[in-house]
C-alpha positions as CSV (number, residue, x, y, z in Angstrom):
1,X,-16.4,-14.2,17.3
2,X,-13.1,-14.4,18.4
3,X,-11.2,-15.4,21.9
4,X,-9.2,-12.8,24.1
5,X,-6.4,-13.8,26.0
6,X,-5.6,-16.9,23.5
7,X,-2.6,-17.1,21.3
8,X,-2.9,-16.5,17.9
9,X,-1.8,-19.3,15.5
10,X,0.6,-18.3,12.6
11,X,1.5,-21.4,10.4
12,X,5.3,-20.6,10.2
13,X,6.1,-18.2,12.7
14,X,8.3,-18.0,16.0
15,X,5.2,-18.2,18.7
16,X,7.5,-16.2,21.7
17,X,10.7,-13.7,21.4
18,X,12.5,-13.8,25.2
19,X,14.1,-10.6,24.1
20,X,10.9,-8.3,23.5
21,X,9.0,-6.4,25.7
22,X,5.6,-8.3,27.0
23,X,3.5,-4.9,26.9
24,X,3.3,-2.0,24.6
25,X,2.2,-1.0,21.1
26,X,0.9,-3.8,18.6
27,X,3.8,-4.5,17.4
28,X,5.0,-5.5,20.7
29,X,1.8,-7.5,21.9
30,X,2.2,-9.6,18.5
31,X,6.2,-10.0,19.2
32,X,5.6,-11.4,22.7
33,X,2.4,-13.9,21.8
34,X,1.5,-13.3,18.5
35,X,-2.0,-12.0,19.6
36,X,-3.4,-8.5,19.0
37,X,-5.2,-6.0,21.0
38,X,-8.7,-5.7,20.2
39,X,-11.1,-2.7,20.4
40,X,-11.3,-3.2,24.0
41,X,-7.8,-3.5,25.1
42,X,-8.0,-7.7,25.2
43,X,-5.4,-9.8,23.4
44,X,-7.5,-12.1,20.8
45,X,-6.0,-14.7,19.0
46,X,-5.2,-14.2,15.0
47,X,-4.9,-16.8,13.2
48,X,-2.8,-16.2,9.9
49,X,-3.2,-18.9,6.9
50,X,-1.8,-19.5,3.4
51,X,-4.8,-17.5,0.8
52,X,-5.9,-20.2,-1.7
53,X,-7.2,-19.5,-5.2
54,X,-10.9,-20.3,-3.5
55,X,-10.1,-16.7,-1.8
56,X,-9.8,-14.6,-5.0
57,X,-13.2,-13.4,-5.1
58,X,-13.8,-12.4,-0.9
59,X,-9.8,-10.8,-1.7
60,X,-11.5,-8.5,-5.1
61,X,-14.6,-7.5,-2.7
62,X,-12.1,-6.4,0.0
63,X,-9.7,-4.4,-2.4
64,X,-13.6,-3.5,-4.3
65,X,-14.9,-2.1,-0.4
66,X,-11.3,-0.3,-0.2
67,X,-11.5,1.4,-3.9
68,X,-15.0,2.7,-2.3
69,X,-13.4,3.6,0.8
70,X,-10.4,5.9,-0.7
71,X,-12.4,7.9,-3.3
72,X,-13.2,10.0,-0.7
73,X,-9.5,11.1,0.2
74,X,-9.1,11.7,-3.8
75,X,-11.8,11.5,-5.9
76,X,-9.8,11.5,-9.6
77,X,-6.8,9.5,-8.3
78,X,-8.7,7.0,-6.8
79,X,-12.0,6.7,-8.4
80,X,-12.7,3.6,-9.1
81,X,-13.4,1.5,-12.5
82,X,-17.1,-0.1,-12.4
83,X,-18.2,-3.3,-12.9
84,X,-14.0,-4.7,-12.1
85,X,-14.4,-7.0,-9.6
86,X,-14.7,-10.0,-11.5
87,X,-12.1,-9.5,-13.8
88,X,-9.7,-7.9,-10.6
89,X,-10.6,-11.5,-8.8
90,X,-8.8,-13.3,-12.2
91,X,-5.6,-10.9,-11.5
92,X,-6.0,-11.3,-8.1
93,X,-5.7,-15.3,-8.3
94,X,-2.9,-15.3,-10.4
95,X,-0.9,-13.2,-7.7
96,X,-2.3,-15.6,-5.0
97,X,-0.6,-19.0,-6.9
98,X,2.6,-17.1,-8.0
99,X,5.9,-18.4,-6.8
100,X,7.4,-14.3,-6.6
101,X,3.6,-13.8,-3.8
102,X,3.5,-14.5,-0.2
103,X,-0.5,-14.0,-0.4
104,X,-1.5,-14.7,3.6
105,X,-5.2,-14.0,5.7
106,X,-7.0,-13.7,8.5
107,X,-10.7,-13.9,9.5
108,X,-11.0,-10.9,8.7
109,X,-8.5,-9.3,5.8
110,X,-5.6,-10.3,3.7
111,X,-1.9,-9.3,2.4
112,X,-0.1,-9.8,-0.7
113,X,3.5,-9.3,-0.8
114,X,5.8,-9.2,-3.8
115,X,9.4,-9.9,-3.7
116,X,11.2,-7.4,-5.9
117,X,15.1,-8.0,-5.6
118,X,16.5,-6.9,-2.1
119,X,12.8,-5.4,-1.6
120,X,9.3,-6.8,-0.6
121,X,6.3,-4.5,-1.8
122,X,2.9,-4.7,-0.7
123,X,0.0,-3.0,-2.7
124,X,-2.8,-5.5,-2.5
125,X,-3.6,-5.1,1.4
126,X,-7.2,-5.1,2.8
127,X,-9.6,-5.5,6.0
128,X,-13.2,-6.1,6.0
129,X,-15.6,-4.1,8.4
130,X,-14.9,-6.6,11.3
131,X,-11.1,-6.0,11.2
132,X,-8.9,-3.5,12.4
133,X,-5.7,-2.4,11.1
134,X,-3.8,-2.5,14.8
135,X,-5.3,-6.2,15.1
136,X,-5.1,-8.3,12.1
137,X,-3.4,-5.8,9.7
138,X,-0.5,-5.8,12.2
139,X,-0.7,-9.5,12.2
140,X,-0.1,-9.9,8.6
141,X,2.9,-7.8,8.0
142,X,5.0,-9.1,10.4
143,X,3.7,-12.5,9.1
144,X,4.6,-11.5,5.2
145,X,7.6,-9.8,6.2
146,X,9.1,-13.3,7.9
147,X,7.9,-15.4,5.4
148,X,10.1,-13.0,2.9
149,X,12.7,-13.1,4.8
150,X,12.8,-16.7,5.0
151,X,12.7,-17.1,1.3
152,X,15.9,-14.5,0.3
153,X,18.0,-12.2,2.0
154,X,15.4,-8.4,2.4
155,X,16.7,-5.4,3.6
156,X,13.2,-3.6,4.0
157,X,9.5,-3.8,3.4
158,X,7.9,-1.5,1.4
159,X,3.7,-1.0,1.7
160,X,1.8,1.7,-0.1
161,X,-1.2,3.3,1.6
162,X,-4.0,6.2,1.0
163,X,-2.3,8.5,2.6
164,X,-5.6,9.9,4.6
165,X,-6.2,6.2,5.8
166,X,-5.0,7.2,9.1
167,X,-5.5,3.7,11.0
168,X,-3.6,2.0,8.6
169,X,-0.6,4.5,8.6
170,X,-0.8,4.7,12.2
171,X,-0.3,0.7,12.2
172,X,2.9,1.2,9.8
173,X,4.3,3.4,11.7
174,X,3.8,1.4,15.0
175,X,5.9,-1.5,13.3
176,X,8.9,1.3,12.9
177,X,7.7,2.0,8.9
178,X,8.6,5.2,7.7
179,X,7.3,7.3,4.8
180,X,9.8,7.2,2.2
181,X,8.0,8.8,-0.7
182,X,4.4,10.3,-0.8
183,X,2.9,10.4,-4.3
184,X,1.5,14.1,-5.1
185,X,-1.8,14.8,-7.7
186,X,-3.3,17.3,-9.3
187,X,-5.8,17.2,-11.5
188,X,-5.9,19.0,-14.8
189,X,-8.5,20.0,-17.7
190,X,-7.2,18.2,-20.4
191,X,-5.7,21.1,-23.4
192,X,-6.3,18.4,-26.4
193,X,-7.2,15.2,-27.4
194,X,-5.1,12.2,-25.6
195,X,-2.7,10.8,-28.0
196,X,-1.0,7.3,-27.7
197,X,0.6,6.2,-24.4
198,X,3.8,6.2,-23.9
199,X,7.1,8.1,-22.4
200,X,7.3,11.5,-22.9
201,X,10.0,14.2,-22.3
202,X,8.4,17.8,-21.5
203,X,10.2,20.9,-20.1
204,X,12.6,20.1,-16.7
205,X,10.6,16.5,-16.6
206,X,10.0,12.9,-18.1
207,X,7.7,10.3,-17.6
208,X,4.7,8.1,-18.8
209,X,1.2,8.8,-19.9
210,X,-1.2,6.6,-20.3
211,X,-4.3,4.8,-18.6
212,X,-4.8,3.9,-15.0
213,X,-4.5,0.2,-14.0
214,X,-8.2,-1.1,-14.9
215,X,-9.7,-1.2,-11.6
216,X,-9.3,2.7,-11.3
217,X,-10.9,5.5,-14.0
218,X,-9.6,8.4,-13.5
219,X,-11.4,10.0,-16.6
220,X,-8.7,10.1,-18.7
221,X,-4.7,9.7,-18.9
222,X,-2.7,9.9,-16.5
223,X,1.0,11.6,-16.4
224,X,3.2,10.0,-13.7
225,X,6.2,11.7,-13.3
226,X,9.9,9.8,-12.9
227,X,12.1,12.6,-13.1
228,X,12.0,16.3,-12.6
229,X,14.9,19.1,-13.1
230,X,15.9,20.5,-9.7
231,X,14.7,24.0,-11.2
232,X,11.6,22.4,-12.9
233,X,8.7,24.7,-13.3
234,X,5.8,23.3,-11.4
235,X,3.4,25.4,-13.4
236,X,4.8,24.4,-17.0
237,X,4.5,20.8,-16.4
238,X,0.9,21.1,-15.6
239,X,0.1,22.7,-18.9
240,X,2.1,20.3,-21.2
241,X,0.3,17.3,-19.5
242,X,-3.0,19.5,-20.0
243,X,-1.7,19.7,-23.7
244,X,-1.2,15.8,-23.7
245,X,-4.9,15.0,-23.0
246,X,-4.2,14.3,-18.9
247,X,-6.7,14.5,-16.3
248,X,-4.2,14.1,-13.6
249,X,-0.5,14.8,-13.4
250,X,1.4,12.7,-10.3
251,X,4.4,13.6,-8.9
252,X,7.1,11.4,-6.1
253,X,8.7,13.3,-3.5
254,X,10.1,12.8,-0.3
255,X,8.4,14.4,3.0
256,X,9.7,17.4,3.8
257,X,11.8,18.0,0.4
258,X,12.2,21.4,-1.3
259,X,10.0,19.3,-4.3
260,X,7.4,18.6,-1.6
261,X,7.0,22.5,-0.7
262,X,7.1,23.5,-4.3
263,X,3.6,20.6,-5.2
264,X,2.5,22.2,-1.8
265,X,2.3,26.3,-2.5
266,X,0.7,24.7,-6.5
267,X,-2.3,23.5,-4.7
268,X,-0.9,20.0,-5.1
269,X,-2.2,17.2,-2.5
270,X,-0.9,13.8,-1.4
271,X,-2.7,10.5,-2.5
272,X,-0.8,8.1,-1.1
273,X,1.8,7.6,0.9
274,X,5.1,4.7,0.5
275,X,6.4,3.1,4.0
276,X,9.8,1.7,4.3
277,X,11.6,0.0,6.3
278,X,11.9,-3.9,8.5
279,X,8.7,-4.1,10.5
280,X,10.3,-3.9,13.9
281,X,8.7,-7.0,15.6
282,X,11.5,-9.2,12.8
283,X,14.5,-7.4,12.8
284,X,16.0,-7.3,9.1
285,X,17.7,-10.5,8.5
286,X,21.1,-8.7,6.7
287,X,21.8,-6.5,9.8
């Protein structure tokens, strides 16, 4: 149980910001007192700490839970490996002690943000049952984001969702995130035997094919597009990765792009879902 009305306590955060608004979305609640509005409209406290090694195995189940959670927005893109969570807790620790993480929690879920250049990128990111995204996921970002920022000069965030986890995108987008790129699947009855992994060059397209990180099984390779001719046949590159043993072909674009209404009319759909941007609650630290 948790405290309305009390302020949260975020080890190495600004606790007021005379210049934001007191009322508002999430975003603006945690600005003004670093608290968050629960399920019944009350600010609670969230307390944000440092994730410690200890935490590797309650972070696996949570990114386990979430695995379980998203097969049902794309059940070959997102189906998950069995019997991982052990060996994901191992990674997972790793992440947590290294010097490029700022791996944070709360009571109830956690974050894990890499710094990549001019860029932070958050993958690992999870809630239990008990949290919400609007409360503690909130929380967190704007949490990871300043401790980034405090490390190097960042120009933007970027944080990778399902892209039919609607709470969670909701949250991003409350913290002025914006979709950037949306990662488009479909999935394919393999033509041949898979051969090695590896880059490939096909007709109007390149990428890599090869298996899913371990914690997901697709059933098969996996062909994840870089590049793609401006007059690329949609319909060609889904039999050459057929003919390359793939189960699933995955494609970038950006919202709204000629590409995107090409995957569309080919019965493609979006799995996830890449926000960018400066959550709004820290304005970037460069401009």
């Amino acid at each position: 149980m948790v405290t309305p009305h009390r302020r949260a306590v975020v080890t190495g955060m600004p606790t007021s910001c005379d210049s934001c608004p007191s009322q508002g979305t999430a975003a603006e609640s945690v600005r003004s007192g670093l608290t968050a509005p629960d399920r019944a409209g009350n600010n609670r406290a969230v307390e944000v700490r440092e994730l410690s090694p200890d935490d590797a195995a309650w972070v696996a189940d949570l990114m386990e839970q979430r695995r379980q959670d998203y097969v049902r927005f794309s059940p070959v893109f997102w189906r998950p490996a069995k019997n991982v969570t052990a060996l994901h807790a191992r990674f997972l620790r790793s992440q947590i002690t290294s010097d490029a993480s700022v791996s944070l929690r709360t009571e109830h879920g956690f974050i894990i943000a890499q710094r990549r250049t001019a860029e932070g990128t958050v993958d690992d990111f999870a809630m239990d049952r008990d949290g919400t995204w609007n409360e503690d996921g909130a929380v967190l970002l704007l949490a990871a984001s300043e401790r980034l920022a405090a490390a190097g000069a960042l120009t933007q965030v970027r944080v990778v969702t399902a892209h039919a986890d609607e709470p969670k995108a909701s949250m991003l987008a409350s913290l002025s995130l914006h979709v950037a790129e949306q990662w488009w699947v479909q999935e394919l009855v393999p033509a041949a035997p898979p051969g090695s992994p590896g880059a490939v060059n096909g007709t109007g397209f390149s990428g890599f094919v090869g298996p899913a990180p371990p914690v997901y099984d697709p059933g098969g390779p996996v062909l994840q597009a870089d590049r793609l001719a401006a007059d690329a046949d949609i319909a060609a590159i889904e039999r050459e990765a057929a003919e390359l043993g793939c189960v699933l072909a995955v494609i970038p674009a950006a919202p709204g792009s000629a590409l995107s209404n090409c995957l569309r009319e080919r019965d493609w759909s979006v799995a996830s879902d890449w926000y960018l941007g400066w959550p709004e609650a820290f304005p970037c630290p460069l401009g």
